[in-house]
N, C-alpha and C positions, 0 to 999 in steps of 0.2 A: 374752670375744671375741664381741658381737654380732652381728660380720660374720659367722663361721664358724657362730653361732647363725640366723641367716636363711638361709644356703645350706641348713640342715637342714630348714627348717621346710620351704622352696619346692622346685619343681622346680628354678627360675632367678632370674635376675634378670634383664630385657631395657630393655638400653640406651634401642631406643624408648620405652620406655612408661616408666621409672623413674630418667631419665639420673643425680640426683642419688646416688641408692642404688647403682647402677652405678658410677660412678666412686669412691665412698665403698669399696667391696669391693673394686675395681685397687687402690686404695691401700694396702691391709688385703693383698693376696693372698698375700705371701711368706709370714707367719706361719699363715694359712687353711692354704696349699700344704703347711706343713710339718705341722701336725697331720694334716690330712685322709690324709697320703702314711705319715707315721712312723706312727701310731693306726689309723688305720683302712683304710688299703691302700684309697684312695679316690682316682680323678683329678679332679681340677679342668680344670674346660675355660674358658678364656678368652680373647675374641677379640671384635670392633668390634660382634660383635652381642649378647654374653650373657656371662654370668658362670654357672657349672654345677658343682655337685658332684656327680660321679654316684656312687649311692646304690643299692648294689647289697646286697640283704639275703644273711644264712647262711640261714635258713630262711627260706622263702618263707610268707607267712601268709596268710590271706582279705583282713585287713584293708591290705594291700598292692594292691589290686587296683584299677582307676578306679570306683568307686563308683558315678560316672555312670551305668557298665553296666552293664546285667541280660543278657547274653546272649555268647554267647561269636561270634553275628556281629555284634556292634559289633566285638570286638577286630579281627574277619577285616577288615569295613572300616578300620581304622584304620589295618592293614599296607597297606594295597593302597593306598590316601589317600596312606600315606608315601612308596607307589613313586610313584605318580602325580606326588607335588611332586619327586623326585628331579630332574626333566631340566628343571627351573623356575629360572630365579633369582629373589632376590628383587625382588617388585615388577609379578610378572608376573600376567595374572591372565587369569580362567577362565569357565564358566560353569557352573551345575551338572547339567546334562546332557550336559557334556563326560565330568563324574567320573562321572557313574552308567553312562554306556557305559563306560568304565575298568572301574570295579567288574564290569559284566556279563562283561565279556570277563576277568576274570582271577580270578575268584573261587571256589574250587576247590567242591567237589561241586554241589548240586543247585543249578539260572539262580537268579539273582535275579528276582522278583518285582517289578516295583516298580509295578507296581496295587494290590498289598498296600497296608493301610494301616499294616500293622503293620511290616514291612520300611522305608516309607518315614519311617517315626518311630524308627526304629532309626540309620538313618544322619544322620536330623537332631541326632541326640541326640551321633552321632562329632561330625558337624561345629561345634556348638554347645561341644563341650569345648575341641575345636582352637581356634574361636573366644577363648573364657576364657583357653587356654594361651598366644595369641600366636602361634598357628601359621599362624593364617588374619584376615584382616579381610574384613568382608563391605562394599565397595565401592555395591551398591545389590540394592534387593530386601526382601524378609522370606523368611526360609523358612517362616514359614508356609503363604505359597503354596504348596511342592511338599508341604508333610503335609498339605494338603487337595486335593494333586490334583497326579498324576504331573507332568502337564506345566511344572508350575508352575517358574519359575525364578528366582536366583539370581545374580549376580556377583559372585565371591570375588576377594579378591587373597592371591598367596603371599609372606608377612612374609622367608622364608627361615631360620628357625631350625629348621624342620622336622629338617635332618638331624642336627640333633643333640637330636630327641626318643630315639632309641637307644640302646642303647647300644654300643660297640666291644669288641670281641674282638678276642684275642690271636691267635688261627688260624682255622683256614676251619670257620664251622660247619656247615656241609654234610657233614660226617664226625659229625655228632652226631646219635645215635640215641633218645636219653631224654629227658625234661627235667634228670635230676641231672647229664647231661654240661654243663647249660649252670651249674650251682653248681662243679661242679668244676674250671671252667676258670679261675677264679680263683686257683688254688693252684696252677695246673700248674708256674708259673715260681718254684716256693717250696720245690719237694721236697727242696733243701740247708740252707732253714733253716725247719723247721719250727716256732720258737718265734716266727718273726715272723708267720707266717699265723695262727697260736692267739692270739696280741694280734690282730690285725683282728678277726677272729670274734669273739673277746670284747667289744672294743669297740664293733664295730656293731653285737653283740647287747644292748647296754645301750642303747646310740644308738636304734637303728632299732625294739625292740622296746618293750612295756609292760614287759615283765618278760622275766626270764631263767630257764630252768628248771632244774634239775640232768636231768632225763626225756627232755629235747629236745638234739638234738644231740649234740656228741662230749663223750665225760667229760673230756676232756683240759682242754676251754674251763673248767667248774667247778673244774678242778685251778689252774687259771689264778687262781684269785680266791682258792687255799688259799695261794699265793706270794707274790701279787703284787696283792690286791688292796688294799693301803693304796696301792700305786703310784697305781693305777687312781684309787681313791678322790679322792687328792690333784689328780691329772691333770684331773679333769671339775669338782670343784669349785672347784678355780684359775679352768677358761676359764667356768663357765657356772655360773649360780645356781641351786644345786641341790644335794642331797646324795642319798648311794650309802647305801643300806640290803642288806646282804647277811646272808645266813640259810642254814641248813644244807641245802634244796633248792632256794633261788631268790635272785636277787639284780634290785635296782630302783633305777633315776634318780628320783627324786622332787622333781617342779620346783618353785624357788621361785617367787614372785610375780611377781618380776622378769624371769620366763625365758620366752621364748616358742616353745618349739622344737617348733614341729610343732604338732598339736592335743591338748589336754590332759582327763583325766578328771581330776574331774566338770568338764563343761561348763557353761555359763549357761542351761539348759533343761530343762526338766519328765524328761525321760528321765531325764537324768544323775540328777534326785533319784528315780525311780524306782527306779533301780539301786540307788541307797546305801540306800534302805528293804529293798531286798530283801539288798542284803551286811550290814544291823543283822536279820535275818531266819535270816543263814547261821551268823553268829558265835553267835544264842541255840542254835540247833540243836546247832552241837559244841560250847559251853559245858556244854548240860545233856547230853550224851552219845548225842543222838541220833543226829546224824551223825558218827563216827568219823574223824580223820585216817590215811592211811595211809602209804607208805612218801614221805619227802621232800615230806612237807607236803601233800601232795594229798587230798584229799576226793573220796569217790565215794557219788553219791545217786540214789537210784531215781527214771526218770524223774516217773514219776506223782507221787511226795514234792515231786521240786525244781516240778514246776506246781503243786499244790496250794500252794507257798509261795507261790509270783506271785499267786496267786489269793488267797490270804487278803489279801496287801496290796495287793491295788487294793479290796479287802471295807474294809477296815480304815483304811486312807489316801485313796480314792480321792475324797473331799469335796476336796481339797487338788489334786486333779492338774486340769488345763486340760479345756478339754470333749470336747477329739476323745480323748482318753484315757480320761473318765470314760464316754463314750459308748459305746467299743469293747467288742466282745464280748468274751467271755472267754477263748477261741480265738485272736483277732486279737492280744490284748493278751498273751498267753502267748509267741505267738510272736515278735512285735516284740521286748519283751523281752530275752527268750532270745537273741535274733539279734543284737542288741545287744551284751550281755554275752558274746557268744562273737568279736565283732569285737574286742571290747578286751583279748578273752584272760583274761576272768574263769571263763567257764566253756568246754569243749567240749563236744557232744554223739556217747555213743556210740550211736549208733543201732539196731546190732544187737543191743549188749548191752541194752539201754533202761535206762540210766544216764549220769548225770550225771556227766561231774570236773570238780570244783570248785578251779579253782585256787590255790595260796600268796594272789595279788595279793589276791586276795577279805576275802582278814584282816589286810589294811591299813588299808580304809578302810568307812566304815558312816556312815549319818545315820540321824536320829529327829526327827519331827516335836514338836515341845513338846506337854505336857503338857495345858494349855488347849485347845490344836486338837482334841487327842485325843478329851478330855471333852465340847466343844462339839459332836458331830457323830455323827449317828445311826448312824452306822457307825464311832466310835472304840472303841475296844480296853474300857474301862470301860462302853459301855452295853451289850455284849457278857454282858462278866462276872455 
């Protein structure tokens, strides 16, 4: 099911910008509607301007987050940006020190700054997303003008799909006090059948995540895959090319060639084959017994061991990595890494305990660079020995 494979990868589809792929998924919608609603307890929104499956995780993760942003006042601009288009229709349009008086005036604790240079690169960076998303078209201008200088301006136009960057709730969240009040309002309307919320969960935990833990979340969902997971199994590799690998603490989607759902590890890029030198790194380690598996497949490693690893393979490989890789320090390259691998949910870091877990997904996949590379290069494994 292509169609329902593209609403996963994307936020949307937007009629302006993709009329053919747009009308292509109206056509497709009633089978999309029925998996996304029976599977996964997902709504479909669709209307003259967009096509949307909203995509609302059971665990919330890092790698869920707009990646764009480093700071938690981009998100604040993003809210206040969305009120702002609220009383706009599509088409209408603005200037950008209309929005940054907006922003100053609604922006909760300490003024905005926007002499700052650092402040005014923050909100270029919201607007510049919204831009990519379809939320905004910039009509004339460069924003570079105002990231070299307050005054500098902008005319935006509002496309109108803004309000349906959000997503909708069942009741008034203004009665919600945590963030797990906003996970749990998903189930509120389910507490007479519980076996239908534990399939969604399941589901969009295979969907939406790399992998699935038995450690994370409720036992119930694991229980779910002791019953019912040839169902499952059958279910995803009918709509989508891909087969279900499930194991006694984890279970995983593993796409075929043909599948494009979302963005996929290993990637087309020096990182991704970083990473698999260091998971052919993790697999010698519990091979020969150094690193111990523990309860439900998880691995736990002293932090100082798991850098010492990275560090021996950029020693060891690093004639083979690109320049700003071979270039980077030993610190910089630890941490990238690391940050890396913990976005894909290969490793977390416990900070306090200063240990590594090393997760199931890790002893899936592994590379090695051949044998000649190896030998040919003053830092391969044999001129070592």
């Amino acid at each position: 099911m292509k169609e329902l494979e593209i609403l996963l990868s994307r936020r949307w589809v937007l009629k302006a910008e993709e009329k053919d792929l747009y009308y292509r998924i109206r056509d497709a919608i009633g089978e999309v509607r029925k998996f996304a609603s029976d599977k996964l307890g997902c709504q479909v929104t669709e209307n003259a301007l967009l096509v949307k499956l909203e995509k609302i995780p059971v665990i919330p993760q890092t790698f869920m987050g707009i990646q764009q942003f480093s700071s938690r006042e981009e998100y604040a601009f993003l809210c206040i940006l969305l009120m702002f288009l609220e009383d706009k229709v599509p088409g209408d349009q603005f200037i950008l020190s209309q929005l940054t008086e907006y922003i100053a005036s609604n922006m909760p604790g300490e003024p905005v700054d926007w002499t700052s240079y650092t402040c005014r690169r923050r909100l270029i960076r919201v607007l510049r997303f919204c831009v990519e998303q379809g939320i905004l078209h910039i009509t004339d201008g460069s924003d570079d003008t105002f990231m070299e200088d307050a005054q500098g301006e902008v005319l935006y136009e509002n496309t109108g799909v803004s309000r349906y960057f959000m997503r909708n709730f069942s009741k008034d969240i203004m009665s919600y006090g945590s963030p797990e009040d906003f996970l749990e309002s998903d189930w509120f309307a389910m507490d007479e059948d519980r076996g239908i919320a534990r399939r969604h969960r399941v589901y969009k935990r295979m969907l939406f995540e790399p992998g699935m833990y038995r450690e994370e979340g409720s036992q119930e969902d694991f229980e779910y895959l002791k019953y019912y997971g040839r169902r499952l199994e059958e279910d995803l590799e009918q709509n989508f090319d891909c087969h279900v690998h499930m194991h006694r603490g984890s279970a995983y989607v593993m796409l075929g060639e043909d599948c494009h759902m979302g963005e996929a590890f290993p990637g087309n890029n020096v990182l991704s084959d970083i990473i698999l030198l260091v998971l052919a790194g993790i697999r010698r380690r519990v091979e020969q017994k150094a690193w111990s598996l523990q309860k439900d497949e998880v691995c736990i490693a002293d932090a100082v061991e798991f850098e010492q690893l990275l560090r021996e393979v950029k020693k060891t490989h690093g004639a083979g990595f690109s320049k700003n890789y071979r270039e980077m320090s030993e610190g910089e390259f630890v941490n990238t890494v690391m940050d890396a691998m913990e976005l894909w949910r290969f490793i977390k870091r416990e900070e306090n305990a200063h240990q590594v877990e090393i997760y199931p997904a890790a002893g899936k996949l592994k590379g090695e660079y051949p044998k000649d590379f190896e030998s040919s290069n003053t830092g391969g494994v044999e001129d070592e020995q």
